[in-house]
NUKEMI-505368 format. One record per residue: x, y negated, z of N, C-alpha, C in turn; residue in one letter. Coordinates in steps of 0.02 Angstrom, whole numbers, plus 50000, padded with zeros to 5 digits. Each point is the difference from the previous one (the first is absolute). Example, Ala and Ser with C-alpha at 12.3 -4.5 7.8 and 13.67 -1.06 7.14 Angstrom:
# residues 2
506605028450390499554994150000500454994050000A499824994749964500424994150003499614994550037S
This chain:
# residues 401
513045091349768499414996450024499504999049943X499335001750014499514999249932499974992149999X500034998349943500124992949972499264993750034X499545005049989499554995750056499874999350070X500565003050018500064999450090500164993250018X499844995350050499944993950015500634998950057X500494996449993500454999650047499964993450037X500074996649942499914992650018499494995049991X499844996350026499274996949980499954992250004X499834994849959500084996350022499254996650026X499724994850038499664998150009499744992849974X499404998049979499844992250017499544998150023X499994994450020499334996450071500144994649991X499504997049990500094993050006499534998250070X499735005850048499834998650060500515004050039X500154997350051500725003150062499944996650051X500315002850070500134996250055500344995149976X499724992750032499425000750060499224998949970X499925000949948499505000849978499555006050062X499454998549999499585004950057499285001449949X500025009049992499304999549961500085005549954X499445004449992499895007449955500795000049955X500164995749959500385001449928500755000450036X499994993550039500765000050041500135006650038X499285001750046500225008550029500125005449955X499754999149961499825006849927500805000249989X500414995749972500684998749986500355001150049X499924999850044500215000750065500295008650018X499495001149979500055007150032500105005749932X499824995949936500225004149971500774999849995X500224993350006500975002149993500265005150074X499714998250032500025005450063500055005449993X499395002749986499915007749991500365001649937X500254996949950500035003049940500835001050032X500374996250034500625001950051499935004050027X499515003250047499955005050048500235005849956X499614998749950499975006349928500895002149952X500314995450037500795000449974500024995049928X499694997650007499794995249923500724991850023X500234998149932500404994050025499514995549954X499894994450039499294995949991500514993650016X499884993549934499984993850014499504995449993X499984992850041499444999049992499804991949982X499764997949945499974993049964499274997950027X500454994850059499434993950000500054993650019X499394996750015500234994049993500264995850062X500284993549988500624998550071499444996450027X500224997750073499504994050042500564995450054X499754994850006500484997450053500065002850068X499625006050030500065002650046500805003050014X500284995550058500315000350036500355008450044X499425002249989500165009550029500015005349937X499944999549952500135004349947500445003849992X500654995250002500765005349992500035005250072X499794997050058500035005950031499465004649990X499284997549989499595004449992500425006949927X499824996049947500295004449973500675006249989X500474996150052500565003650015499675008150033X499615000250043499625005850033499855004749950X499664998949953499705002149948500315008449966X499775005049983500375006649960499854998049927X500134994549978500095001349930500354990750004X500034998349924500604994049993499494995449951X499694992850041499694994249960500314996249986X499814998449926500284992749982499274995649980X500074994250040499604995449994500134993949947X499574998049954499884995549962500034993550014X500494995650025499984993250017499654995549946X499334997250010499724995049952499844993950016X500134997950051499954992850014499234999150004X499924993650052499385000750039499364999149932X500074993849950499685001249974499855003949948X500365007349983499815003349953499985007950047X499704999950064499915004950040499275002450002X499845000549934499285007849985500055002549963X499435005249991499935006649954500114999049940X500084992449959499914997649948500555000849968X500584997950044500724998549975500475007350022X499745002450061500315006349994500135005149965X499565002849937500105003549951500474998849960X499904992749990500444996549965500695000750016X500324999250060500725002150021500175005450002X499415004350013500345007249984500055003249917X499694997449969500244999149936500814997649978X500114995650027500424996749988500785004850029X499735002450061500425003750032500205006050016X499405003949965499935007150023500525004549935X500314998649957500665002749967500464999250048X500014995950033500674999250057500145005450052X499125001250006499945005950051500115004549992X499695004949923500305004649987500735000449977X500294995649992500475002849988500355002150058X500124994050048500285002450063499655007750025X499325001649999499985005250043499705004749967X499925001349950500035003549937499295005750012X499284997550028499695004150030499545002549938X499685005650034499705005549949499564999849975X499554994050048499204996749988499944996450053X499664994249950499624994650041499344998350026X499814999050057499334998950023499814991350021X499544999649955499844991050025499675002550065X500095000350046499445002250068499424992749988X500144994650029499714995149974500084994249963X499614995249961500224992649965499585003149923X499464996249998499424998749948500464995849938X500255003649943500244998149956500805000949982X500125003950061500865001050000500165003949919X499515005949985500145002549937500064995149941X499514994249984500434996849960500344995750024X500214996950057500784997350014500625005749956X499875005050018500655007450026499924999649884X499454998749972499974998649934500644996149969X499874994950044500544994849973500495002050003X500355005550029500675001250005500375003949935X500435002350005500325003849935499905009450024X499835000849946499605008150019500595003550019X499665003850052500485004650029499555006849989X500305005550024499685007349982500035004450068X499444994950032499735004350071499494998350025X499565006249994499364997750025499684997450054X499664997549997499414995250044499355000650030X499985001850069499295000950016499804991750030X499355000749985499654991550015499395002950060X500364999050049499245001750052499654991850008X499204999749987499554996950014499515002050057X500064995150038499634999650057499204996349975X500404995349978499034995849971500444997349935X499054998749975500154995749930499804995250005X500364995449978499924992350014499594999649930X499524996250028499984993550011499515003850089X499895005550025499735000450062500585002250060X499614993950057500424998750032500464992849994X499774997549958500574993250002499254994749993X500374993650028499394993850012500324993149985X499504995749980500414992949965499374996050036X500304995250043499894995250041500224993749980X499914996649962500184990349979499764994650053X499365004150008499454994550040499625003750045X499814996050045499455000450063499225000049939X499965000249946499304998349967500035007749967X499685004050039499995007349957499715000649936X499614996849968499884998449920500644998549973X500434996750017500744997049946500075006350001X500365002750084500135006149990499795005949957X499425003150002499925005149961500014996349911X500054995250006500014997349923500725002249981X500494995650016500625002550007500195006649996X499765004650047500165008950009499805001349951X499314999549951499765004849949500544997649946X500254994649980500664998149972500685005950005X500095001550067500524997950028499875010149996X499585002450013499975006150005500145005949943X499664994549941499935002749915500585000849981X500564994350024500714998950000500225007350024X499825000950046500625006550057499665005649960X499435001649989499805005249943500325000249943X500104996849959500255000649930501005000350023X500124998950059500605001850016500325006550022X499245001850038500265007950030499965005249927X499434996949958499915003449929500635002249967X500464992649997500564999149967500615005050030X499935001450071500525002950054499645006649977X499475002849979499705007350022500175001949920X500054994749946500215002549938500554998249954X500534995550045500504999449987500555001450028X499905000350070500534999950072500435005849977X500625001650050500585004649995499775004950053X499605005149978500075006750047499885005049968X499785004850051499965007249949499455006250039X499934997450067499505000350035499564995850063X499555000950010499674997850054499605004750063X500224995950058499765002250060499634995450017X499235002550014499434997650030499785004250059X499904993450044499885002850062499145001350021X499475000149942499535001550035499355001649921X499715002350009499385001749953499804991449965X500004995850038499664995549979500754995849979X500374998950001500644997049968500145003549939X499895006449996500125003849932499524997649947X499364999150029499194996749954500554993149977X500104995150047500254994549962500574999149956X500585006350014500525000549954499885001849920X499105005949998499745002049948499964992749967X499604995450050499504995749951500714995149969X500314996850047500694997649963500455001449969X499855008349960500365002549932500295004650019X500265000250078500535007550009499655005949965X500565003649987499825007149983499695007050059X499565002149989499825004950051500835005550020X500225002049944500585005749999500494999050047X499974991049990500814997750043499644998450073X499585003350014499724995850071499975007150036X500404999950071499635003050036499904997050070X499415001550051499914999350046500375003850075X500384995450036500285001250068499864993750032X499645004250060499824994250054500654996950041X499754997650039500604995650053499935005150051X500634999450036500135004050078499884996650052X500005000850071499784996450044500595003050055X500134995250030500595000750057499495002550078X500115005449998499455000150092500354999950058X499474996050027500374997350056499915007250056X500144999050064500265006050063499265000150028X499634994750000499315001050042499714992050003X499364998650027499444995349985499955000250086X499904990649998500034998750086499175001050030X499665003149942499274999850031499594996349996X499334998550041499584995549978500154991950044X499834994249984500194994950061499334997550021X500034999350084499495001250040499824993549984X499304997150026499784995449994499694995149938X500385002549952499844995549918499995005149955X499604998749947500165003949933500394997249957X500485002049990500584995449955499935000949923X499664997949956500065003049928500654995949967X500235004549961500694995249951499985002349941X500224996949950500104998849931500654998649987X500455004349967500804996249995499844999649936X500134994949963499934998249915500494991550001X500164998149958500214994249975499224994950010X500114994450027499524996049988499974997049938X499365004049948500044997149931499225002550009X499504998249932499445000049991499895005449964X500325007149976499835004449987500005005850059X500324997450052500095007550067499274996750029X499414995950005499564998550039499874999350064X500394995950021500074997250079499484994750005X499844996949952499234994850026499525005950000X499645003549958499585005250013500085001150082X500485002550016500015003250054499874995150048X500004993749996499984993550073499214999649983X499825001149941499144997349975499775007650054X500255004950000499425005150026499925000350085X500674995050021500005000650065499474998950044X499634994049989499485000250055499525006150008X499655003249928499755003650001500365007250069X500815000049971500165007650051500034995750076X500124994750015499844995950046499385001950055X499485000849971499325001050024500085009050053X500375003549952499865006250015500705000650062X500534998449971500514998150029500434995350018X499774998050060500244992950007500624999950036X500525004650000500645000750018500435000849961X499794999349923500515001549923500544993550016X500425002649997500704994749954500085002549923X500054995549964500524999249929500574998349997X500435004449964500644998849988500105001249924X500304993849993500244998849940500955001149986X500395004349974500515001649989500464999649938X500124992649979500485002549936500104995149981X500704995249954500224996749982499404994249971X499924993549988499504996649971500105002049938X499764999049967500104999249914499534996149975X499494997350017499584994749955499714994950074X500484994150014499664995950034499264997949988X500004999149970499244998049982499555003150007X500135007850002499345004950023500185000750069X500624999450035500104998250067499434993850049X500064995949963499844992250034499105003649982X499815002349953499265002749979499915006050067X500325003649997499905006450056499604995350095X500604994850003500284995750047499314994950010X499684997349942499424995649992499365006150036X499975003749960499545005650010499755001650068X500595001850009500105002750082499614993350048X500274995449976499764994250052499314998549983X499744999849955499294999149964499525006650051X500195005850008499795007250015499994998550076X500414995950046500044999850045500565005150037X500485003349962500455007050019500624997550002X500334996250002500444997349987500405003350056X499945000250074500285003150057500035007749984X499605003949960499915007249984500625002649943X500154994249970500795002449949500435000250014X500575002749988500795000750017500174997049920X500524994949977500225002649929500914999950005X500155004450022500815001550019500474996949931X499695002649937500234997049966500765007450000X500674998349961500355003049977500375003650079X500175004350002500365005050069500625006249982X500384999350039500365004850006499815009449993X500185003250000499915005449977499855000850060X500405002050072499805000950062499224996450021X500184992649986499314998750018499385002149964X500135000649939499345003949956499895007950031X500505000950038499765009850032499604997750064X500154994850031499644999750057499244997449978X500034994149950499235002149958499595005849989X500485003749968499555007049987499915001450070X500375002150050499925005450057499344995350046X499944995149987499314996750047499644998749960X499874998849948499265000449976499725007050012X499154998950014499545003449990499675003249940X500004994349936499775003249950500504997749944X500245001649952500344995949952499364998949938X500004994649983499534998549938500444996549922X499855002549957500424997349918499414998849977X499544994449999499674996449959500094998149920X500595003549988500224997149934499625002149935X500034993149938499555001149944500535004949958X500924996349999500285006349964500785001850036X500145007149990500495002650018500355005149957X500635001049992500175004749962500205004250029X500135002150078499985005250034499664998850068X500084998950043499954996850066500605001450030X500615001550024500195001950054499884997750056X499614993650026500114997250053499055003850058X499575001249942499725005550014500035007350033X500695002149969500335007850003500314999250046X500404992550019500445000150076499495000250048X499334996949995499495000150075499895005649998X499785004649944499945007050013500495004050042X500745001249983500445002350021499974997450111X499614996250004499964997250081499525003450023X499625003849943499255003850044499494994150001X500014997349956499364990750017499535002449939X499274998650020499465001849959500224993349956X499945003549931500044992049941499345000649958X500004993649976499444997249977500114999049928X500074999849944500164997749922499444999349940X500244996749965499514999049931500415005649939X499505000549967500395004749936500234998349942X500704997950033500564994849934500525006250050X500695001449925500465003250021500015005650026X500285004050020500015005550069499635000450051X499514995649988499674999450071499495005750007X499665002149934499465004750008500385008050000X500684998649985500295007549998500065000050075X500334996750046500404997950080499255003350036X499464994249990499455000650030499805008350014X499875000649920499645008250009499074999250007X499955006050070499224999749994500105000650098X500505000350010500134998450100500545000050030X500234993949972500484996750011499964991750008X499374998649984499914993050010499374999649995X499664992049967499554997749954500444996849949X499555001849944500194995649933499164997349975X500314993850023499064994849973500274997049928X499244999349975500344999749937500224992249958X499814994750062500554993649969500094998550061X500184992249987500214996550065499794996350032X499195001949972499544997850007499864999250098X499934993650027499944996850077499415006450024X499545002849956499455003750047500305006950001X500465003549950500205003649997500615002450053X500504993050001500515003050026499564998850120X499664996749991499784998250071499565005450033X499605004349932499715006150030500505007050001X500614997849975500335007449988500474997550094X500154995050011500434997150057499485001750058X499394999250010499595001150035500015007750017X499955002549934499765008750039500595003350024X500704998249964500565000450035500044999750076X500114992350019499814997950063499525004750048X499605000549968499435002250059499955008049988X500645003249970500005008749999500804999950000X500025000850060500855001950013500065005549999X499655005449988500165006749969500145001549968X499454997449945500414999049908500474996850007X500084994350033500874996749971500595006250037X499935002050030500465004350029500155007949925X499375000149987499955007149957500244996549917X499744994950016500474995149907500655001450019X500334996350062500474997750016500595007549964X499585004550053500665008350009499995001449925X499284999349974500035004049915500474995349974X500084992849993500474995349936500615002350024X500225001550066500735000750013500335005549974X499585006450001499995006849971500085000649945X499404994849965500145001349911500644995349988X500154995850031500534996449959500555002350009X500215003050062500575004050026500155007149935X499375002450007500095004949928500144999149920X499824991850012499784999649933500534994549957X500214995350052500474995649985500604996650029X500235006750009500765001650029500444996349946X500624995350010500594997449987500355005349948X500125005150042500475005949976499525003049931X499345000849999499665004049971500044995149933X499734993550004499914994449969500784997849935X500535003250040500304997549973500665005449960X499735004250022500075008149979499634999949917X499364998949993499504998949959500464994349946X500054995050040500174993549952500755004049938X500725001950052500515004449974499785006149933X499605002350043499735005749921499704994749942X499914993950018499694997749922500354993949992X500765000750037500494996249969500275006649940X500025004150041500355006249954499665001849945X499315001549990499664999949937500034994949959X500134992150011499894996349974500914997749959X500195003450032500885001149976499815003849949X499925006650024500025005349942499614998849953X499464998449983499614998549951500514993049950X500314995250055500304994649962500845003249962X500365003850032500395004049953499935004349963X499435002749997499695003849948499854995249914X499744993450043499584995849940500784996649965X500455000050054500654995849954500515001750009X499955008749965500725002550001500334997649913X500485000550007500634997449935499815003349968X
């Protein structure tokens, strides 16, 4: 067997079922497929009091061990940290050939703390923090952003510390614009390469629903995906279309821009025009996709979209700003891409939608086409294996006896 052939693999995430959301699917399907592929895959993440786990995971083609940390030391903060603490335990028991952080912002220097072992490490980054994360103290958005520019300088000079101290040997970036931020936070161009995310497609799309225009947004309720933007432009698509619903889809994450979204709405007079479902089941998030009319991602930042690439995969005209994957997904007819999240912007791109069901039909067939070609599971993760294997061989090359 050539010494860089990959047999065993281990994994880490510090996002997993029942976690719901791009990083948890990404992990998802890569221990999957990398099984389909004859690969023996374990998989480190973190525990939850959820009650269905052991059977969930019992189903599973590969073998998790979850991180029990007790309620109050259950985030991204402390997780690196235990796998530091723990990840000699792992290899030894399962003695694998290379490791992949799939996700967890800082696991490389946790996996630091440990006692060196001699097997390489790929670090896939989805985003660079400090984007994408939000600090809420107060209802007085001055404390707030006082606080964040603090609080942000902090998570910078940390990812610095992780991009020029951490334990790896390569990196996987999932998009043109995540690679720009790995540059500016010290990574090396050599150790970086780019592989997108895969997309699971579904069998078929229930069509258009009679009577209403349904637009949806699946994102986390936080103040960087732009869900007030989108309640500010409503009256305006109001005027042209006065049969729009909003749907809002995804776990809260910043009450406070919640209760702001919530004020808004009532100030605007729309308050009857929103849905905010808030966190859902996987089933129920497909029946989201299959009835909306248009999907819209208002967002200021993203490090890929998948939740974009799933409305595509339904045949649904989407709407996006140009953060992440969105301007690769988009294309030049496959959607609109306006260029912020800006209320006049996203209300005239919802409008011409609406009122040209031809184009949404001709977006719709092109996004399903290109993504079907373009960001296949199997293909995705085919790609990822060859640059576990280069990233082997290059690392027994650099530390032979």
């Amino acid at each position: 067997m050539n010494p860089a052939e990959i047999q065993k693999i281990l994994i880490i995430s510090a996002h997993f079922y029942p976690l719901i959301g791009g990083t948890p699917t990404h992990t998802k399907y890569l221990c999957k497929e990398l099984g389909n592929l004859g690969k023996e895959v374990v998989l480190v993440t973190e525990d939850t009091d959820d009650d269905i786990l052991t059977e969930y995971d019992g189903t599973l083609p590969y073998t998790i061990h979850r991180l029990r940390t007790g309620k109050f030391f259950r985030n991204d903060t402390f997780f690196p940290l235990l796998v530091g603490l723990r990840i000699s335990r792992y290899i030894k028991e399962f003695q694998p050939d290379i490791i992949n952080i799939s996700t967890g912002n800082y696991v490389p220097l946790g996996i630091k703390l440990s006692r060196k072992f001699n097997i390489p490490i790929v670090y896939t980054v989805h985003n660079v923090p400090p984007e994408e994360y939000t600090l809420n103290i107060s209802r007085n958005p001055s404390v707030n952003n006082a606080v964040k520019k603090v609080y942000f300088r902090f998570i910078r000079f940390i990812v610095k510390c992780c991009m020029r101290y951490g334990r790896y040997d390569s990196i996987i970036s999932g998009s043109e614009r995540t690679k720009e931020r790995l540059l500016s936070a010290g990574a090396a161009e050599s150790d970086i390469r780019i592989i997108s995310y895969g997309v699971a497609l579904p069998e078929q799309s229930l069509g258009e629903t009679p009577n209403t225009c349904r637009i949806l947004t699946v994102a986390g309720i936080i103040e960087h995906k732009g869900q007030l933007e989108v309640v500010k432009s409503i009256p305006a698509i109001l005027k042209k279309i006065p049969n729009a619903e909003f749907y809002f889809v995804g776990p809260v994450r910043s009450p406070v821009y919640l209760e702001r979204i919530r004020e808004t709405a009532r100030s605007l007079g729309v308050q009857d025009k929103i849905i905010i479902a808030g966190g859902v089941s996987l089933d129920e998030l497909e029946i989201y996709y299959q009835h909306c009319d248009i999907y819209l991602q208002p967002s200021y930042q993203e490090g890929f979209c998948l939740a974009l690439m799933d409305a595509m995969t339904y045949e649904k005209p989407v709407i996006g700003t140009p953060v992440g994957a969105i301007p690769e997904l988009i294309g030049l007819n496959r959607g609109i891409l306006i260029p912020s999240p800006n209320p006049s912007d996203i209300s005239s791109a919802v409008i011409r939608l609406a009122e040209n069901p031809e184009i949404c039909r001709t977006y719709g067939k092109n996004g399903r086409s290109y993504v079907e070609k373009t960001y296949s599971w199997r293909a995705v993760v085919e790609d990822t294996l060859n640059f576990y294997e280069e990233t082997r061989e290059k690392f027994l090359t650099e530390n032979k006896p």
